[in-house]
C-alpha positions as CSV (number, residue, x, y, z in Angstrom):
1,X,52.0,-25.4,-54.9
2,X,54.6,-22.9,-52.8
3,X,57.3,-25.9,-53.7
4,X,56.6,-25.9,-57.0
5,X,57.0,-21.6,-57.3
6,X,59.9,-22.4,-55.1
7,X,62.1,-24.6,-57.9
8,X,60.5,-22.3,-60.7
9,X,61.8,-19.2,-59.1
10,X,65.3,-20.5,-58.7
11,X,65.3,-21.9,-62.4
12,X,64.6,-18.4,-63.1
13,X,67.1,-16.8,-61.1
14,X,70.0,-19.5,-62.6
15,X,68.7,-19.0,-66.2
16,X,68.0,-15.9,-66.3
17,X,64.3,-16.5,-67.8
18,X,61.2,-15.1,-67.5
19,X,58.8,-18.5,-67.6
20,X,55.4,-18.4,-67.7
21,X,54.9,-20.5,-64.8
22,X,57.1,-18.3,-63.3
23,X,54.2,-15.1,-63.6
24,X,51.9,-17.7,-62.6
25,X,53.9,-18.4,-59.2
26,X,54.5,-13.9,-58.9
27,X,50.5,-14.2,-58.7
28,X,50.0,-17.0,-56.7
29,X,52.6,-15.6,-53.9
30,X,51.3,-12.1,-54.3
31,X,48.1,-13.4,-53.6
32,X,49.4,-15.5,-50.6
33,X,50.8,-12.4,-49.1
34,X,47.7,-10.5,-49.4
35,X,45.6,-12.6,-47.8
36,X,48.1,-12.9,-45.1
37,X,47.9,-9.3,-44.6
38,X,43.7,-9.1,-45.0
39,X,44.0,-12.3,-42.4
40,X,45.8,-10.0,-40.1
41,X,43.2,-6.9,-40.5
42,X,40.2,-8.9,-40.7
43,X,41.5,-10.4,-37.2
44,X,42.8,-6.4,-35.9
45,X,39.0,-5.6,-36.9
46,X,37.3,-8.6,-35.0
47,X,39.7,-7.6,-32.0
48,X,38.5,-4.0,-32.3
49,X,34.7,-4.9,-33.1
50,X,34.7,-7.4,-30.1
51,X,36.4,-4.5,-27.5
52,X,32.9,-2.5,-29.1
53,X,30.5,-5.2,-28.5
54,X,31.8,-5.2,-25.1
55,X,32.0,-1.6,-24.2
56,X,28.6,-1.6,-25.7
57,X,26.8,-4.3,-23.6
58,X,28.6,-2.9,-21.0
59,X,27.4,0.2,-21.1
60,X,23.8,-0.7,-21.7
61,X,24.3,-3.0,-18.4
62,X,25.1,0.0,-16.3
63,X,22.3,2.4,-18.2
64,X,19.5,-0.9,-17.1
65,X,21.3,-1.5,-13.7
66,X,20.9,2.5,-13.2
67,X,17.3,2.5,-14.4
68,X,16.4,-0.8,-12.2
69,X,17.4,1.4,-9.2
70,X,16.0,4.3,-10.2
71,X,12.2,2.4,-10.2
72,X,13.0,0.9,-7.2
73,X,13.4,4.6,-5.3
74,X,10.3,5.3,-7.2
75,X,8.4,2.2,-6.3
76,X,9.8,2.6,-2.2
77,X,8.7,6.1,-2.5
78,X,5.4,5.1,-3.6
79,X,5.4,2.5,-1.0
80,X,5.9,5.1,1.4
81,X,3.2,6.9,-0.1
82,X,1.1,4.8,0.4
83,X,1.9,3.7,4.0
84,X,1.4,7.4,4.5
85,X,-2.4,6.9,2.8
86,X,-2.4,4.3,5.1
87,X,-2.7,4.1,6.2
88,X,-2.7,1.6,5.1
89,X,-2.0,3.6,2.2
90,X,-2.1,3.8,5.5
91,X,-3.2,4.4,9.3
92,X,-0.8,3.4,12.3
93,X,-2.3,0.0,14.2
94,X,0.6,-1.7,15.3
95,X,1.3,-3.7,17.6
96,X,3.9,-6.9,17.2
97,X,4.8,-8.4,13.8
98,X,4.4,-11.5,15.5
99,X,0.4,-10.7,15.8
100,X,-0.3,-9.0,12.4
101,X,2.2,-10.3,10.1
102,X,2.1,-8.7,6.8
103,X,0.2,-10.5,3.7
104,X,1.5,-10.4,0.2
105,X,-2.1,-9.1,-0.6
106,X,-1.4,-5.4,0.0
107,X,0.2,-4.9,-3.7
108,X,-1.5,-7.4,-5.7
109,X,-4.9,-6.4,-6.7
110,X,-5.5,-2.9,-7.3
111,X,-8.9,-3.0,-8.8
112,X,-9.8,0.2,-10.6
113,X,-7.8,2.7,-8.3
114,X,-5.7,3.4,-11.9
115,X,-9.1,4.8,-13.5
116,X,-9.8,6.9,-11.0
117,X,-8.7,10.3,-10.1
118,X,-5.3,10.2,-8.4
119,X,-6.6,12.7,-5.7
120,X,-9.4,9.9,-5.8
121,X,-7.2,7.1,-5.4
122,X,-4.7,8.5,-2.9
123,X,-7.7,9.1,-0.4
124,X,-9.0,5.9,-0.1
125,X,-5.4,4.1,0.4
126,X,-4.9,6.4,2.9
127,X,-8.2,6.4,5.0
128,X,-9.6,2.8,4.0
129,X,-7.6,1.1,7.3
130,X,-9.0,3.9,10.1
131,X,-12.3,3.4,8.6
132,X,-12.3,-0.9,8.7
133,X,-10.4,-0.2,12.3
134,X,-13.3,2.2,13.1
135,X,-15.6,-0.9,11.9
136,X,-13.7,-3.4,14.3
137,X,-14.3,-0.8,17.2
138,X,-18.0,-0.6,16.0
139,X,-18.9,-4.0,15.9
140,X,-16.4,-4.9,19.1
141,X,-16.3,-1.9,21.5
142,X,-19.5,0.7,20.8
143,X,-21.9,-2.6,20.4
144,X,-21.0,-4.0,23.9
145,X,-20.7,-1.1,25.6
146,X,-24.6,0.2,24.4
147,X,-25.8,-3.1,25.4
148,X,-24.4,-2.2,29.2
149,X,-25.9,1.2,30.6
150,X,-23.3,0.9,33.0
151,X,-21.1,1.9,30.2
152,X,-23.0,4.5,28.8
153,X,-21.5,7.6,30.3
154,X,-18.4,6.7,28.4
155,X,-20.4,6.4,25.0
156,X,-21.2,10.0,26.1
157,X,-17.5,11.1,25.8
158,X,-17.1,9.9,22.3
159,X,-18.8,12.5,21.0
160,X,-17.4,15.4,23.2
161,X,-14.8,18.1,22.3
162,X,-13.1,19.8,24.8
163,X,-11.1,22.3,22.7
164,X,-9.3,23.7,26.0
165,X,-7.7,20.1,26.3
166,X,-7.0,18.6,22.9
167,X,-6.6,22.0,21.3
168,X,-10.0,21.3,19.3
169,X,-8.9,18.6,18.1
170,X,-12.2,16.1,16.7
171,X,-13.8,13.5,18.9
172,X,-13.6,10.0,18.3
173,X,-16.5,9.5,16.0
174,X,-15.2,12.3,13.7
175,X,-11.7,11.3,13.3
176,X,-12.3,7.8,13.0
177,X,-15.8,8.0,10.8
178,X,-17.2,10.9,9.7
179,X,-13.8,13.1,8.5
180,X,-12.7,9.9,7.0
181,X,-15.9,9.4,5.5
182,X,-16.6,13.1,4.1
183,X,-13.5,13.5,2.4
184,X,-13.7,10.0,0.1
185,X,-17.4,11.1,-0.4
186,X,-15.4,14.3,-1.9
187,X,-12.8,12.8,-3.4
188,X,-14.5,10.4,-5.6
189,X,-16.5,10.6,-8.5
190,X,-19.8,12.4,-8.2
191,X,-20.9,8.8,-9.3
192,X,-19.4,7.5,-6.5
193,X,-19.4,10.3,-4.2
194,X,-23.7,11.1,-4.3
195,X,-24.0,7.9,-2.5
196,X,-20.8,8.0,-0.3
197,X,-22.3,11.5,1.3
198,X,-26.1,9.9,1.4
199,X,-24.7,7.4,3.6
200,X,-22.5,9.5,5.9
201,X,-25.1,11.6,6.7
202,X,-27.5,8.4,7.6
203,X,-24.4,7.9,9.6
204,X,-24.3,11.0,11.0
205,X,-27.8,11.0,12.4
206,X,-27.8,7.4,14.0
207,X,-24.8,8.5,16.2
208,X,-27.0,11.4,16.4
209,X,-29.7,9.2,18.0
210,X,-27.3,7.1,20.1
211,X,-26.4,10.2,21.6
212,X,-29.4,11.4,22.7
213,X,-30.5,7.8,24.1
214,X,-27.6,7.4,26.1
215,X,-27.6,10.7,27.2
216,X,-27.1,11.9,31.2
217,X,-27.0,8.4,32.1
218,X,-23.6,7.6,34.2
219,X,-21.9,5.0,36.4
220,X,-21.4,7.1,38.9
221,X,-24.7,9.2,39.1
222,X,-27.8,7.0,39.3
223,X,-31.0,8.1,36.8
224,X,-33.7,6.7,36.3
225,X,-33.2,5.2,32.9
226,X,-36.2,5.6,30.2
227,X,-38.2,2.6,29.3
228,X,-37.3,2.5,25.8
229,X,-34.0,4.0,25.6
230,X,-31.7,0.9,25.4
231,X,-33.7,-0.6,22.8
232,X,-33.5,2.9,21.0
233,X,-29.6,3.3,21.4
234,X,-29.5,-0.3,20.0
235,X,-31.3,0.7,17.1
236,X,-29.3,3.6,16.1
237,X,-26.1,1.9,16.7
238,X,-27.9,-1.0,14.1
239,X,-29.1,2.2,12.0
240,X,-25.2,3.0,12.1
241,X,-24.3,0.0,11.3
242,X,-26.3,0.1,8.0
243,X,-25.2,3.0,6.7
244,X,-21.4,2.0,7.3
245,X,-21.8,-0.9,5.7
246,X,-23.9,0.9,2.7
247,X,-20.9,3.3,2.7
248,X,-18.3,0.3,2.5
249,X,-20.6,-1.3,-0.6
250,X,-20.0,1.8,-2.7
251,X,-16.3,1.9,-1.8
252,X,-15.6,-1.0,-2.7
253,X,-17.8,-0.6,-6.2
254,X,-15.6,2.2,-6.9
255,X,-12.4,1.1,-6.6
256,X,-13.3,-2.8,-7.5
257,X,-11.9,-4.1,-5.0
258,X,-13.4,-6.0,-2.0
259,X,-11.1,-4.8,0.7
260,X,-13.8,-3.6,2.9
261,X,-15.8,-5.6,5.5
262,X,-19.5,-5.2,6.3
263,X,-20.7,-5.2,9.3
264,X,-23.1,-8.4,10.1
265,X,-26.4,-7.7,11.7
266,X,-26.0,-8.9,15.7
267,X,-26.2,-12.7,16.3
268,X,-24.7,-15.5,18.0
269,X,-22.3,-15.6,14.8
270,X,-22.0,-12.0,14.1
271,X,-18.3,-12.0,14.4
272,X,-17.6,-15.2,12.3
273,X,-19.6,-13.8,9.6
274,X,-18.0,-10.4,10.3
275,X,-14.5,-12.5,8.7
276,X,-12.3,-10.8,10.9
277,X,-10.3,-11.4,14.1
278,X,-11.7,-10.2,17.7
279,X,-8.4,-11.6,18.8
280,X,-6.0,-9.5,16.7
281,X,-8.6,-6.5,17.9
282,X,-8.3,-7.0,21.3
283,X,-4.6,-7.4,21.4
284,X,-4.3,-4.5,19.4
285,X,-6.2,-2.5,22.0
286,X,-4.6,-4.0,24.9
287,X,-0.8,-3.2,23.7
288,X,-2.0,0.7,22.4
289,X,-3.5,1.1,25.7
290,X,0.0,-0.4,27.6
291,X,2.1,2.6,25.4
292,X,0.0,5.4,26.1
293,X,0.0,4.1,29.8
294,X,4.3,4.3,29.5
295,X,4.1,7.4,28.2
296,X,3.7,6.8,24.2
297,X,1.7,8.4,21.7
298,X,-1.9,7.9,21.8
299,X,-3.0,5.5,18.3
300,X,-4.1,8.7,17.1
301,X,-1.5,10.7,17.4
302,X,0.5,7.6,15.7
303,X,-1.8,7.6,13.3
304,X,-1.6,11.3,12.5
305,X,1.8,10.8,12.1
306,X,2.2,8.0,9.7
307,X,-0.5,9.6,7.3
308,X,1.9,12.8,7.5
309,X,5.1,12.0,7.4
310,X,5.1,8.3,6.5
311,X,6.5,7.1,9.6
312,X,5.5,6.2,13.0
313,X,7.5,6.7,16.5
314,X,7.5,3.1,17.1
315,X,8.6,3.1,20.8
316,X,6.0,0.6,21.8
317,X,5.5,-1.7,19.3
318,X,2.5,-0.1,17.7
319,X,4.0,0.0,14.0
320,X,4.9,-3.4,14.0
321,X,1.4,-5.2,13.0
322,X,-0.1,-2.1,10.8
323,X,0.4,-3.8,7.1
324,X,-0.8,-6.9,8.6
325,X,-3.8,-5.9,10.6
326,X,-5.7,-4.8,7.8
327,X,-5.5,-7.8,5.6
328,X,-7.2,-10.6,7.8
């Protein structure tokens, strides 16, 4: 014990002896004093080890923080990306959030789009919204207005180009069907695309056929109207129908997804089978139609401009509901 080395030291010191206990104390304080001093580096070391640890974790905080924002440009640039597909992925249909309020669905399901070709992929994100929208207008707009001859010198215009005044730029069933429609059935597989190109080309020659019934006849200058040519326009437009909806069937094969609507044949419940809302169609219409009359882009000039740049001039209210819309 240190009392005991204590009295043995001083007995040595008075007498002048070496005493065996005496070694034995030499040791046992030698060894006290060492294991002081390793107490005192083993504590310098945790000190040191501990400032490590910390710089460490530290550090490899910042390096994941720093990586965590770097995927989040990436995944806002992809989101942007594919707002510009658009359309949806991504198209420009706007009109108030408060109509079309976005869906959580949009980033949830992605099918097979990561098999197939990215050139594949990135076409039918951006052109799968103008093509359902160009199904809503089909089933809503062209249906009702065939049924009316009234209407039909309008129907007429649809498929007029008057390069001198919109700078050639395509009619309405080109830009809304048939471009969208010929570059997926290029885009795609030849699996895929064999069948996608059979069925625009169906397409293709039942608007074709509704042209040709419908033609010459006007509001405003009274013909004498074939016998059988409104039950032939309504047969294209249901030929047309049919070969959107075989068009849609194959999309939606190739990309496993089941994002795109079919068309119901016409019925007292064709548009509660259709699944989607008339409502949010009309509104749509009525609030694009209110812009271009102030002065705002036309929805295809919108549109053009999301797919492009990935943003829309939203003076009227048009962007709002595009996300939204397409989900129903």
């Amino acid at each position: 014990p240190p009392r005991y080395c204590m009295m043995m030291e001083s007995a040595k010191n008075s007498r002048h002896l070496e005493l065996p206990s005496s070694l034995f104390c030499k040791k046992q304080m030698s060894l006290n004093s060492n294991m002081k001093v390793c107490s005192i580096i083993v504590s310098l070391l945790l000190s040191v080890c501990d400032g490590f640890l910390v710089s460490q974790l530290h550090g490899k905080r910042q390096r994941v923080a720093s990586t965590l924002t770097a995927l989040a440009v990436d995944e806002s640039r992809a989101g942007k990306q594919i707002t510009r597909r658009g359309v949806f992925q991504i198209a420009s249909i706007p009109v108030g959030a408060s109509l079309f309020a976005p869906q959580s669905a949009l980033a949830v399901d992605q099918g097979n789009l990561d098999d197939l070709p990215p050139q594949a992929a990135r076409s039918y994100l951006q052109y799968r919204l103008p093509l359902q929208m160009g199904a809503d207008y089909y089933l809503w707009t062209l249906q009702e207005k065939i049924k009316d001859t009234n209407d039909w010198g309008e129907i007429g215009e649809l498929f007029q180009t008057n390069s001198a005044r919109s700078g050639g730029q395509p009619n309405k069933i080109e830009r809304d069907f048939t471009n969208p429609m010929r570059i997926l059935g290029l885009s795609l597989p030849e699996e895929y695309g064999e069948k996608l190109r059979e069925s625009q080309f169906k397409f293709e020659k039942a608007m074709a056929e509704i042209t040709k019934a419908t033609a010459g006849v006007r509001r405003d200058l009274p013909v004498e109207i074939e016998k059988n040519a409104e039950k032939n326009a309504l047969d294209a437009w249901d030929n047309g129908r049919v070969a959107l909806n075989e068009f849609f069937v194959t999309l939606n094969e190739a990309t496993g997804l089941t994002e795109m609507k079919t068309i119901p044949p016409s019925g007292p419940n064709q548009s509660k089978e259709y699944g989607r809302s008339e409502r949010k169609y009309l509104d749509l219409m009525k609030v694009t139609k209110l812009c271009q009359n102030r002065g705002g882009p036309t929805l295809s000039a919108a549109w053009g401009n999301l797919m492009v740049s990935g943003t829309v001039q939203d003076s009227c209210g048009i962007a709002g509901a595009l996300e939204g819309y397409f989900h129903q």
